[in-house]
C-alpha positions, -999 to +999 in steps of 0.1 A: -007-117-404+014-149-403+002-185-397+018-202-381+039-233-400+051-260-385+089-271-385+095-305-403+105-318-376+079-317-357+043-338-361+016-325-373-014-311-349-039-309-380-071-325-376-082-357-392-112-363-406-122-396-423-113-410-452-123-397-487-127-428-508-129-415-548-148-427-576-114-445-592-109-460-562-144-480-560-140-486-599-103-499-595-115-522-566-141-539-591-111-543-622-090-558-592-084-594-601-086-624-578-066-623-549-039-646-543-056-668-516-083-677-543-062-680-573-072-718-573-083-718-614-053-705-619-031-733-609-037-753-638-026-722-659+006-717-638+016-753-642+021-752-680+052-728-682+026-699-676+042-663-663+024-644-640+027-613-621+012-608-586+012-572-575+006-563-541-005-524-540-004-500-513-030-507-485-066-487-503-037-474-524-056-477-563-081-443-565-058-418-557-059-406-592-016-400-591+014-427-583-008-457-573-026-457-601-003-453-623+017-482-611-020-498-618-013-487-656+022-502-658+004-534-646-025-534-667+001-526-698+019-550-692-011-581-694-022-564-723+012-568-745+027-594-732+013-632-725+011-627-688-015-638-657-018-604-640-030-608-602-036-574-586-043-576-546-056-544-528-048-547-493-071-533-467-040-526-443-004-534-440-012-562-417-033-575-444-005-568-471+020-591-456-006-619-451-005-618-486+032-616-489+032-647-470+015-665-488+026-661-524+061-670-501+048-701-492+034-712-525+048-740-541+025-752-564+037-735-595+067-756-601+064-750-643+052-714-642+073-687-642+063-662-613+070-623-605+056-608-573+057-570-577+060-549-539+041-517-557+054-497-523+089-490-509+072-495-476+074-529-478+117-533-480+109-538-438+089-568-444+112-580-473+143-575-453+127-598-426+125-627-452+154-624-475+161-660-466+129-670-482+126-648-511+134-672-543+161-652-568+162-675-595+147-678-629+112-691-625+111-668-589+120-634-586+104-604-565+104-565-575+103-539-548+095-504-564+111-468-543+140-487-528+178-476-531+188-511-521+214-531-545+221-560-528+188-579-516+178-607-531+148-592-549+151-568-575+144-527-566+131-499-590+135-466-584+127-426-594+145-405-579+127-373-573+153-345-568+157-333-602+127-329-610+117-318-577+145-292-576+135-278-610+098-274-596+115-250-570+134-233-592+109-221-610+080-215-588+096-180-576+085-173-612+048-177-603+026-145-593+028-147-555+054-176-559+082-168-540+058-174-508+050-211-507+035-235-488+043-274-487+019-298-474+034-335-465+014-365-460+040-373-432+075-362-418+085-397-417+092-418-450+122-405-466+108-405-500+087-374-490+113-357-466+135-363-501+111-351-523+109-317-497+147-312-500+149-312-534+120-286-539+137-268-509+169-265-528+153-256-562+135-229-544+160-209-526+188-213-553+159-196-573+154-163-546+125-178-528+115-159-497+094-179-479+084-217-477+065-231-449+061-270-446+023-287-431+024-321-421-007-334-427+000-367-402+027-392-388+019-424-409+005-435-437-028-418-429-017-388-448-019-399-481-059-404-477-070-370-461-079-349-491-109-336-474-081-324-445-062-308-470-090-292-483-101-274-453-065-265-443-063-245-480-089-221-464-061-212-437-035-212-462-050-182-489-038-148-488-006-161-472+009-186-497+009-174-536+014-215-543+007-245-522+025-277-535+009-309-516+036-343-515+005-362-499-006-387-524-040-393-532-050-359-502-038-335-535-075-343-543-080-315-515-057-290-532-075-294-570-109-295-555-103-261-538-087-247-568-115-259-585-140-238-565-116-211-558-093-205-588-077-173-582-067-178-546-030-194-552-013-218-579-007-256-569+014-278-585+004-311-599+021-345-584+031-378-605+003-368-631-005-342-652-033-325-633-039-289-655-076-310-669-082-308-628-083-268-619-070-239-637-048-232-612-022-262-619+006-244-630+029-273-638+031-308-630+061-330-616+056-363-638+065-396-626+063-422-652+066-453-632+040-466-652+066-472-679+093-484-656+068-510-645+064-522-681+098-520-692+109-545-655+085-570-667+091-569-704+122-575-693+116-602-671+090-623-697+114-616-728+140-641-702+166-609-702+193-603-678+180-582-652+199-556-631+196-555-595+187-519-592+176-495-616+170-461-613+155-436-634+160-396-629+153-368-648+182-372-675+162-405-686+130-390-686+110-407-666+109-375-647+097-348-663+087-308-656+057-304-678+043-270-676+003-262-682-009-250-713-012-216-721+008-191-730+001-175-691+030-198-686+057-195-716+081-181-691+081-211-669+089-232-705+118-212-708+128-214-671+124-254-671+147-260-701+174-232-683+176-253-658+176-284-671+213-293-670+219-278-635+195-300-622+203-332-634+243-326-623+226-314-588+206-348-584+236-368-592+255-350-565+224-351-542+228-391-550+267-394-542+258-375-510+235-402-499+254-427-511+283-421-487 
């Protein structure tokens, strides 16, 4: 029997059930600082040659326990070793978000302080693009917009790409029991960064031998990143077909792990911007993302009064993306296979770049 994928192009027809809110997310809401509408107290602070960051976060982004919080790290990092006001604001939507947006645009009270707004989401370059005349570029000014390829805005952009990393995760999941039949659930078909992320597991995958790899859209917007309990149910559908199921859906990989958890001989998953192995036993590897680091080493930057680049962009030669297999010596064959590969996939991603690029 074969169920029945569907084509990346094409939107989902999954159901969707409502939002499941985790335990990090309510405990990240209460470390949230003041929002930037009621930031009054701080003035005074601001006004004395004070820096401070203001981070705007993906709407309900902080709980998903992978990228969101981890740019949440960066952040909290950063106020902790350097002498910085750290302002994180959780937006309830996108509407919301640019509200915000607005008004640390409009602010001109902190004519001493020294002032960084951090866009924690490429899905805000739309919105920035729409007010490059008003964003400040200038010493005591400057904005950072994180997963953007753009080099000449006038705010600053930070990127990871994914595809070496990504394309050594499909190399070497055809090693896996079962492997070389896999499933790949995306929160959407729609933001590049995923469809990105897709291709470059894609190309790992059948350069490797894979047989068969079937993509699930989980929805059309952003939507897809919150509907773990979705993704749980569809992994019922998905055993005995699929010997791995690799979700690129944000905080709905919560799904995958808790199925693993309670079913951990059914297939392999793969973990996402985290190590994940302390979640289920069936986390073969993880594909790390350490834009927790990048965060700190933009703002060090910034506060130490350095010259900043307009783009930078961290792939898996620097690092910053990593292939970091599970512990265990069940999987000392995929160490080997991940070192292998190594050099091919760095030389593939800077290909994959130049094609973009043209």
């Amino acid at each position: 029997m074969r169920i029945k994928a569907f084509p990346i192009t094409l939107r989902p027809a999954l159901p969707t059930s409502g939002k499941m809110l985790t335990m990090l997310l309510a405990l990240s809401m209460l470390l949230t600082l003041p929002m930037l509408t009621a930031c009054d107290d701080d003035d005074a602070a601001a006004a004395d040659g004070s820096w401070t960051v203001t981070a705007i976060m993906s709407a309900n982004g902080l709980g998903d326990r992978s990228y969101c919080d981890l740019i949440y790290s960066g952040l909290r990092q950063s106020e902790n070793a350097l002498d910085i006001n750290l302002q994180v604001i959780v937006p309830k939507s996108y509407a919301e978000a640019e509200q915000y947006f607005d008004a640390w645009l409009n602010d001109d009270r902190h004519t001493d302080g020294h002032r960084l707004l951090v866009a924690a989401s490429g899905e805000y370059e739309a919105y920035l693009q729409t007010k490059a005349d008003r964003i400040p570029d200038e010493e005591k000014a400057r904005v950072l917009l994180l997963e953007s390829e753009t080099t000449d805005a006038p705010y600053y952009t930070l990127r990871l790409p994914f595809y070496g990393a990504g394309y050594t995760a499909g190399y070497i999941t055809p090693l896996l029991h079962g492997g070389d039949s896999t499933a790949v659930v995306l929160a959407n078909t729609n933001e590049a960064t995923i469809t990105d992320c897709y291709a470059a597991f894609r190309d790992g995958f059948l350069d490797a031998g894979g047989r068969r790899l079937d993509v699930f859209p989980l929805a059309d917007d952003q939507t897809g990143y919150s509907m773990a309990d979705s993704l749980y149910h569809l992994c019922f559908s998905l055993r005995g077909h699929y010997g791995v199921v690799l979700p690129i859906a944000g905080g709905s990989c919560q799904g995958v792990l808790r199925y693993t958890r309670e079913y951990p001989t059914d297939f392999y998953t793969i973990g996402m911007d985290v190590d994940q192995q302390e979640s289920s036993y069936a986390v073969a590897f993880s594909i790390l993302k350490h834009i927790d680091r990048a965060v700190l080493g933009f703002i060090t930057s910034w506060r130490r009064g350095e010259k900043l680049e307009r783009h930078y962009s961290y792939g898996l030669a620097t690092g910053y993306m990593q292939v970091l297999v599970a512990d265990g010596s069940r999987f000392d064959h995929l160490r080997q296979a991940v070192e292998d590969v190594r050099q091919t996939a760095i030389l593939q991603e800077e290909a994959y770049e130049k094609r973009k690029e043209k």
